[in-house]
Backbone and ligand atoms as CSV (ligand in chain L), in Angstrom:
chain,resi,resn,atom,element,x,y,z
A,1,UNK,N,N,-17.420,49.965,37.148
A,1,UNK,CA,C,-16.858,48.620,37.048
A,1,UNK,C,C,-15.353,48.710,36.892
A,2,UNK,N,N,-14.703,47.530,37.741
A,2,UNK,CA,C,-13.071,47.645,37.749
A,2,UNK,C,C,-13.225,47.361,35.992
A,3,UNK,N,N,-11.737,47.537,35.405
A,3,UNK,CA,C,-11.311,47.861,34.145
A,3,UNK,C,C,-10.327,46.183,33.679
A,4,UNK,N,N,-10.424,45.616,34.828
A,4,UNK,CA,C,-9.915,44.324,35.178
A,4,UNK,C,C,-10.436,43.341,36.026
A,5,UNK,N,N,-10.098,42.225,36.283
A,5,UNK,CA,C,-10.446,41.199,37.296
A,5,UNK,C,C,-9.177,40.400,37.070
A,6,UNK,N,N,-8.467,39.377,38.351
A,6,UNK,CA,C,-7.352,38.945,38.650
A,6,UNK,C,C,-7.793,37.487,37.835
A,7,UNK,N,N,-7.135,36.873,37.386
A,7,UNK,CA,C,-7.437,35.597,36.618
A,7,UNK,C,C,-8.114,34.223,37.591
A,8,UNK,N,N,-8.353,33.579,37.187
A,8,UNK,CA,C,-8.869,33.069,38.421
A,8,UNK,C,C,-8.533,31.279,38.208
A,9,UNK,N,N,-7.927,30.965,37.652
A,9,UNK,CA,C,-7.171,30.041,37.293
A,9,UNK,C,C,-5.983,29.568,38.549
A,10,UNK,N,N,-5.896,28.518,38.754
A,10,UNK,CA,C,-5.883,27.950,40.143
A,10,UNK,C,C,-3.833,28.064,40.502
A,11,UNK,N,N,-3.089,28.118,39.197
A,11,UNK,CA,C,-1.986,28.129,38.835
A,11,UNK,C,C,-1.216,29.247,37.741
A,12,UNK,N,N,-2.727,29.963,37.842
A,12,UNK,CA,C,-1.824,31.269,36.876
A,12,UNK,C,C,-0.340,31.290,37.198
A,13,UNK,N,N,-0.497,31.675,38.366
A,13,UNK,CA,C,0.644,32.627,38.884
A,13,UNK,C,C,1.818,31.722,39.197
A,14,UNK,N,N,1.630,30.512,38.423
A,14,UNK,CA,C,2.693,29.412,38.953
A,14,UNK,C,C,3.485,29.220,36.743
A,15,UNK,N,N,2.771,29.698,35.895
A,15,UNK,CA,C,3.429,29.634,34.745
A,15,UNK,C,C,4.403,30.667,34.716
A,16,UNK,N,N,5.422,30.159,33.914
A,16,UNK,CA,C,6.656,30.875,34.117
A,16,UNK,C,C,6.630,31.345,32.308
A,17,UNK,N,N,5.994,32.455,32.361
A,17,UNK,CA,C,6.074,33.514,31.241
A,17,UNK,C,C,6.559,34.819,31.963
A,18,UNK,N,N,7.223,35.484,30.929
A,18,UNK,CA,C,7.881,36.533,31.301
A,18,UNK,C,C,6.671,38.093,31.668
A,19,UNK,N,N,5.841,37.829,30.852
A,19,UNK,CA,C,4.869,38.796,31.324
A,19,UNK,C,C,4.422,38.274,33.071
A,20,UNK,N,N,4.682,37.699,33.383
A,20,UNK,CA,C,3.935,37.662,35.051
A,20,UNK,C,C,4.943,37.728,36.199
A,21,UNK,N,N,5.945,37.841,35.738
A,21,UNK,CA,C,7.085,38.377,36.138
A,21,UNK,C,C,6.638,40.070,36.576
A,22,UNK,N,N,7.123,40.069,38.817
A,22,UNK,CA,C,7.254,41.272,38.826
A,22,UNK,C,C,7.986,41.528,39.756
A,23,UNK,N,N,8.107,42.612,40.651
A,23,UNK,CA,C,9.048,42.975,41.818
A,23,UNK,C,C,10.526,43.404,41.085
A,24,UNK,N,N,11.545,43.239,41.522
A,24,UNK,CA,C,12.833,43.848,41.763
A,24,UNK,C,C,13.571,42.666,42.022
A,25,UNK,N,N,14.855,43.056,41.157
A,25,UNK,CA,C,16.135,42.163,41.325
A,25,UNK,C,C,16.139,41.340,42.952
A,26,UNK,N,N,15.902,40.176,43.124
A,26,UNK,CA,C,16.577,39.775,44.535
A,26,UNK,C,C,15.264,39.444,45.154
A,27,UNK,N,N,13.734,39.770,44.587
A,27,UNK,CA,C,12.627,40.101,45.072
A,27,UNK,C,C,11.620,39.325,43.923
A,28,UNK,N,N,11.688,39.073,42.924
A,28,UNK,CA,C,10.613,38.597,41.921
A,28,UNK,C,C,9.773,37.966,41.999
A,29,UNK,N,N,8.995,37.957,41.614
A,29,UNK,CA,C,7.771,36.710,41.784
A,29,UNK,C,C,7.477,36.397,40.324
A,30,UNK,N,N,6.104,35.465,40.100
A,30,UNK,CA,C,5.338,35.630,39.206
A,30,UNK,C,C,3.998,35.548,40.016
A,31,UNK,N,N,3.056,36.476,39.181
A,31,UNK,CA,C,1.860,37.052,39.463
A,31,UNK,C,C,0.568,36.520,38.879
A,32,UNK,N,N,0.335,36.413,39.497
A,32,UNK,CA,C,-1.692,36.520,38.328
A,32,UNK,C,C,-2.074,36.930,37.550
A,33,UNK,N,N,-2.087,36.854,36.235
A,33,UNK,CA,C,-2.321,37.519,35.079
A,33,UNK,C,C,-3.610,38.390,35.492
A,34,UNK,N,N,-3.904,39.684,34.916
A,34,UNK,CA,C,-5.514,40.606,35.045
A,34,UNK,C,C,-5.793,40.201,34.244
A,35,UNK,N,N,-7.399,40.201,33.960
A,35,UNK,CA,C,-7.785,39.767,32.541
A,35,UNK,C,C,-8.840,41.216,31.895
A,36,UNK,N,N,-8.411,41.783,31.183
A,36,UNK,CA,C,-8.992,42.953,31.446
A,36,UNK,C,C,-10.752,42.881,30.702
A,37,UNK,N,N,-11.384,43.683,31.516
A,37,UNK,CA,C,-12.603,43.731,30.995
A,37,UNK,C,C,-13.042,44.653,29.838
A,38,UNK,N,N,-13.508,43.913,28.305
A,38,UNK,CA,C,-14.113,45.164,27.550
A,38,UNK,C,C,-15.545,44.784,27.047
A,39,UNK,N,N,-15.706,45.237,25.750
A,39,UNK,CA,C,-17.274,45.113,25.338
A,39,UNK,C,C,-17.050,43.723,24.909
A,40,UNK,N,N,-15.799,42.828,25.068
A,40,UNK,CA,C,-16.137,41.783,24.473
A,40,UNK,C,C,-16.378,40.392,25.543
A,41,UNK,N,N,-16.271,41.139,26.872
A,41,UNK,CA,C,-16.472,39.965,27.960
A,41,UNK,C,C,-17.089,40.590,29.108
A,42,UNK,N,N,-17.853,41.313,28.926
A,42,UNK,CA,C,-18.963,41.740,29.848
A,42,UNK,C,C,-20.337,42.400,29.854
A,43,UNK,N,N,-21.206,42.547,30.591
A,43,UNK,CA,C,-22.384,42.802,30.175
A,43,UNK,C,C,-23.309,41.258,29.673
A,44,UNK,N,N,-23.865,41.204,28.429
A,44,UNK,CA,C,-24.038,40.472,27.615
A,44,UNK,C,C,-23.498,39.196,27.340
A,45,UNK,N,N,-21.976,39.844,26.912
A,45,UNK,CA,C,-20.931,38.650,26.404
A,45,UNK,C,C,-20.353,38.239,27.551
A,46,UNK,N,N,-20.474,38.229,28.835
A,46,UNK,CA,C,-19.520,37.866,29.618
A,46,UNK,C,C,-19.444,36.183,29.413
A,47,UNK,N,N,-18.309,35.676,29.236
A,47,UNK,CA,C,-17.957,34.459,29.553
A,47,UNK,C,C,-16.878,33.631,30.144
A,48,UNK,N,N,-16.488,32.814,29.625
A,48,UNK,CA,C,-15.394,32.496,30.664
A,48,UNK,C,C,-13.334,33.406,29.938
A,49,UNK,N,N,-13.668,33.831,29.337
A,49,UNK,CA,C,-12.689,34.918,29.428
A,49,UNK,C,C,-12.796,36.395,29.699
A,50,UNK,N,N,-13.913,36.114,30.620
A,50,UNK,CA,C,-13.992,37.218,31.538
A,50,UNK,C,C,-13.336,37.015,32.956
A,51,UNK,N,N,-13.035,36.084,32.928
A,51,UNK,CA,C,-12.584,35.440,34.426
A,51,UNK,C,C,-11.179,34.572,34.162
A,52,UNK,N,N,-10.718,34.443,33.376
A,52,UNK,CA,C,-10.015,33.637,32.890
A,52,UNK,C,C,-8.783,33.557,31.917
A,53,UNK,N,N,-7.750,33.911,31.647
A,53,UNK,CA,C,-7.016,34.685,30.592
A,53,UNK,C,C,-6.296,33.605,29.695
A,54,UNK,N,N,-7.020,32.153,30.030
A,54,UNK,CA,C,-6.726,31.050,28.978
A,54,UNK,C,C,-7.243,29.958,28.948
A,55,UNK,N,N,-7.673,29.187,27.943
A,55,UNK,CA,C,-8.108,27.939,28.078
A,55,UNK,C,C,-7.776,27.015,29.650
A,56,UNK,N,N,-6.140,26.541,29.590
A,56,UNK,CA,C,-5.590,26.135,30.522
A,56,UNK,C,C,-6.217,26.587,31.796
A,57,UNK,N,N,-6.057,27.818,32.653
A,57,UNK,CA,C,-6.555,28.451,33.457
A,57,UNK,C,C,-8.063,28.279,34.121
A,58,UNK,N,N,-8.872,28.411,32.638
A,58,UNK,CA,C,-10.097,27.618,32.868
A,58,UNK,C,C,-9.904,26.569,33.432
A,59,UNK,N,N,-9.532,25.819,32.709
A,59,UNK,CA,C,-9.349,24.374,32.954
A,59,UNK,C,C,-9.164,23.506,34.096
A,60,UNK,N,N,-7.741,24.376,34.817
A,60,UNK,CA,C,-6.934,24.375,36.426
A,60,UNK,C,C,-8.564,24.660,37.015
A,61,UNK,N,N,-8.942,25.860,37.165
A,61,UNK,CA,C,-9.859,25.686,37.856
A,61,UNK,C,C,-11.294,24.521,38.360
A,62,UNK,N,N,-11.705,24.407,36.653
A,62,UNK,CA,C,-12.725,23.583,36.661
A,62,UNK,C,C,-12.423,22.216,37.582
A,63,UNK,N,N,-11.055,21.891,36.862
A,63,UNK,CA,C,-10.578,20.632,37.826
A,63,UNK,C,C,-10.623,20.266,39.192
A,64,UNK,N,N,-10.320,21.723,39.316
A,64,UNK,CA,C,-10.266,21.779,40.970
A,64,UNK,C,C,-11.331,21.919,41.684
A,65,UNK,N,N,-12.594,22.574,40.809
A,65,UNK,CA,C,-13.867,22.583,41.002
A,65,UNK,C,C,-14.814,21.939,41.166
A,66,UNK,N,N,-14.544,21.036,40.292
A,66,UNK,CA,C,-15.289,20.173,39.314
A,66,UNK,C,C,-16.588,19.595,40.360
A,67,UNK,N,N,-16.433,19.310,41.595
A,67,UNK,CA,C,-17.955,18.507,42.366
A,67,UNK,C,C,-18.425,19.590,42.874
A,68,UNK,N,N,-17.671,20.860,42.895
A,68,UNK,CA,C,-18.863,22.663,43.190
A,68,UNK,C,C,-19.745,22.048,42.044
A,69,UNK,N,N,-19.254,22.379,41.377
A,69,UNK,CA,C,-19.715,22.995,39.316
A,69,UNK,C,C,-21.074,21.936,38.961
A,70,UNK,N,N,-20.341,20.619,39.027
A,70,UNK,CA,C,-21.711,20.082,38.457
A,70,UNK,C,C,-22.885,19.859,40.022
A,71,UNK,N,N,-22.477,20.846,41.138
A,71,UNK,CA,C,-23.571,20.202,41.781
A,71,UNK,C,C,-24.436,21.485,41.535
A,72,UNK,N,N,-24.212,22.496,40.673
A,72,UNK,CA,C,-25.073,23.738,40.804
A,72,UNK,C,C,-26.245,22.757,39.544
A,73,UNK,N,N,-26.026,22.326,38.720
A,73,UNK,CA,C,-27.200,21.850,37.785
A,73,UNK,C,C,-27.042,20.828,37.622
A,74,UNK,N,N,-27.389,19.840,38.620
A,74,UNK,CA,C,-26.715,18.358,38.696
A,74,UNK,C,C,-27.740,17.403,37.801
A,75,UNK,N,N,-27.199,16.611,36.660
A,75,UNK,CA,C,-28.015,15.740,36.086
A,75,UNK,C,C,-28.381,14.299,36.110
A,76,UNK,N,N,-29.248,14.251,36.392
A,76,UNK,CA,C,-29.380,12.533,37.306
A,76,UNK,C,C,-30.514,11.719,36.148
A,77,UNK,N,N,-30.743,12.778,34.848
A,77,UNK,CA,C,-31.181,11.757,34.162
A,77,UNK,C,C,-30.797,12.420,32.636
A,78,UNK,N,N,-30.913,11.633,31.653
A,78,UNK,CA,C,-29.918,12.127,30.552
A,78,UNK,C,C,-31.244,13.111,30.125
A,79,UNK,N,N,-30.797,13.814,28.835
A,79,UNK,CA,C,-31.635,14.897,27.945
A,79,UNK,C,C,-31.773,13.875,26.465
A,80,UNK,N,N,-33.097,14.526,26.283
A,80,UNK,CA,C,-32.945,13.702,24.700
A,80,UNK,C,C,-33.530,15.077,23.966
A,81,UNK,N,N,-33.222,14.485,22.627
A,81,UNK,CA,C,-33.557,15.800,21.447
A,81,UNK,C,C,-34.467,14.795,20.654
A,82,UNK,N,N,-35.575,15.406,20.141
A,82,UNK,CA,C,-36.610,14.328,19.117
A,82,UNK,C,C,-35.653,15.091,18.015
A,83,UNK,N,N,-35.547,13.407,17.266
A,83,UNK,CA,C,-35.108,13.466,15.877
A,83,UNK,C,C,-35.751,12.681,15.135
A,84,UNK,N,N,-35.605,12.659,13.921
A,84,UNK,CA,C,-36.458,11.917,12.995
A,84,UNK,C,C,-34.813,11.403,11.873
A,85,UNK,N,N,-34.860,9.794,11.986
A,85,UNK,CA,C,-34.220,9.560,10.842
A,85,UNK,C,C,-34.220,9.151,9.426
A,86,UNK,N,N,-33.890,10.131,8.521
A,86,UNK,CA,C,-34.160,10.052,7.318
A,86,UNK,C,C,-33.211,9.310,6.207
A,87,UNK,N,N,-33.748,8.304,5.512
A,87,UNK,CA,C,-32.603,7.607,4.705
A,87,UNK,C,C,-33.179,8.088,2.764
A,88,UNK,N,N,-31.692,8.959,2.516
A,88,UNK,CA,C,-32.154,9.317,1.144
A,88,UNK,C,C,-31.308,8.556,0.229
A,89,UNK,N,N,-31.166,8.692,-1.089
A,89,UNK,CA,C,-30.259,8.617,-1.910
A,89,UNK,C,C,-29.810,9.397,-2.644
A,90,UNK,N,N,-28.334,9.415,-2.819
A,90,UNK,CA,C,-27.660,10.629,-3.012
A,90,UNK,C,C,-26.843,9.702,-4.378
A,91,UNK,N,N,-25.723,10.617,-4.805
A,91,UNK,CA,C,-24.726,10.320,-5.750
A,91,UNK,C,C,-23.611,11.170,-5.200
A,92,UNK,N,N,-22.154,9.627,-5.322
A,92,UNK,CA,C,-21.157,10.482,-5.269
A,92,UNK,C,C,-20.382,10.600,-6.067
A,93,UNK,N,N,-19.255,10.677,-5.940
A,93,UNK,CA,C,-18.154,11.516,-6.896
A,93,UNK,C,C,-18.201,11.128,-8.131
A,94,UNK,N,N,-18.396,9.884,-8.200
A,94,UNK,CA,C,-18.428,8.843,-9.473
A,94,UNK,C,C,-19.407,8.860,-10.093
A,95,UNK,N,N,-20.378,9.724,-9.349
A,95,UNK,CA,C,-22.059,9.709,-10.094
A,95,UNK,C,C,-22.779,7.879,-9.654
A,96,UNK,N,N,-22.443,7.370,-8.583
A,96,UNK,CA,C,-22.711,6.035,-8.106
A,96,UNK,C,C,-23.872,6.581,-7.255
A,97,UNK,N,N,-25.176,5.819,-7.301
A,97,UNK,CA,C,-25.941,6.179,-6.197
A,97,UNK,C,C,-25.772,5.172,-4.664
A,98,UNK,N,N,-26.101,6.404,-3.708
A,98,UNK,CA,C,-25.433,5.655,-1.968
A,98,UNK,C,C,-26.538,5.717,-1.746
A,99,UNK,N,N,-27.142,5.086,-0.329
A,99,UNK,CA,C,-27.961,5.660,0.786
A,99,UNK,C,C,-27.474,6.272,1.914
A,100,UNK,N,N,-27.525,7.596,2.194
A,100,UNK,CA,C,-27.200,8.224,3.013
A,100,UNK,C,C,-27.872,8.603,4.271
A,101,UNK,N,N,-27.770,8.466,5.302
A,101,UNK,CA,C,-28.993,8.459,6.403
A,101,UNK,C,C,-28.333,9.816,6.969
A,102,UNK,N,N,-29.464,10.102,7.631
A,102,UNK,CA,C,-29.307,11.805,7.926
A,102,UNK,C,C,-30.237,11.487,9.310
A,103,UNK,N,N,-29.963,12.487,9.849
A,103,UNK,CA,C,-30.477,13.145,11.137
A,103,UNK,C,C,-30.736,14.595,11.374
A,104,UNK,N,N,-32.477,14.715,11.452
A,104,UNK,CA,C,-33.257,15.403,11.416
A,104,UNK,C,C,-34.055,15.826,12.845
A,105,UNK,N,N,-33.314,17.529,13.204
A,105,UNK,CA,C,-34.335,17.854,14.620
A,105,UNK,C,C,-35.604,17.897,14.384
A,106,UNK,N,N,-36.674,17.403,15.217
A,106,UNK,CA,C,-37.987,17.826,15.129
A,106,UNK,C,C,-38.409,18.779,16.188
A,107,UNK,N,N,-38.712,19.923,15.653
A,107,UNK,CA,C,-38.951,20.679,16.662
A,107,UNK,C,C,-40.882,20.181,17.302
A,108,UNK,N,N,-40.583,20.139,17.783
A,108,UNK,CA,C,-42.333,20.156,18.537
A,108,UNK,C,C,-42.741,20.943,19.462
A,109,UNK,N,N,-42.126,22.243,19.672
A,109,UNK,CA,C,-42.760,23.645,19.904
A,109,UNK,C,C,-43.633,24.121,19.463
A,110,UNK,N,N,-43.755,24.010,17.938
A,110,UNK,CA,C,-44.680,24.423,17.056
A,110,UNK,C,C,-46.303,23.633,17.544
A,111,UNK,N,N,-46.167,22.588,18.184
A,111,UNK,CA,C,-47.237,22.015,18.071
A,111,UNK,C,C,-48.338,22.340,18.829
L,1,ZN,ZN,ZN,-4.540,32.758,34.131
């Protein structure tokens, strides 16, 4: 496996930091940041700073992406989570009793 991958951010190479700075007097550019690969973004952990060498970068891309991206798992109807809502009574600072309502996952795997 390369020891790197080129950033993939749609404008890396358009931020003007001095690290992406290269070439010769009369000749310079700025470049594509590498993003280098270790045990903490590949294999297993790979995620998006495996591909990516900043939030922003992500970001440029996704934007530019954005009707690829959501057509790979496209959602045409919402998700729900079973919850159960629970209303207790608590005490606060003052030792005053509140009702506090809470929200409770129900798992129903078990069932
Ligand atoms: Zn980048």
């Amino acid at each position: 496996m390369s020891s790197h991958v080129w950033c993939h951010g749609t404008n890396c190479h358009k931020s003007h930091t001095t690290d992406r700075v290269r070439g010769s007097k009369g000749s310079k550019v700025l470049r594509t940041r590498k993003v280098k690969q270790t045990e903490w973004n590949t294999g297993d952990r790979r995620n998006m700073f495996s591909y990516f060498c900043s939030n922003g970068c992500y970001n440029d891309f996704a934007n530019a992406n954005i009707e690829r991206i959501v057509a790979i798992a496209p959602r045409t109807e919402p998700l729900e989570t079973p919850i159960e809502v629970v209303k207790e009574t608590a005490t606060d600072w003052h030792n005053q009793p509140y009702v506090r309502t809470k929200i409770v996952a129900v798992d129903n795997n078990g069932e």
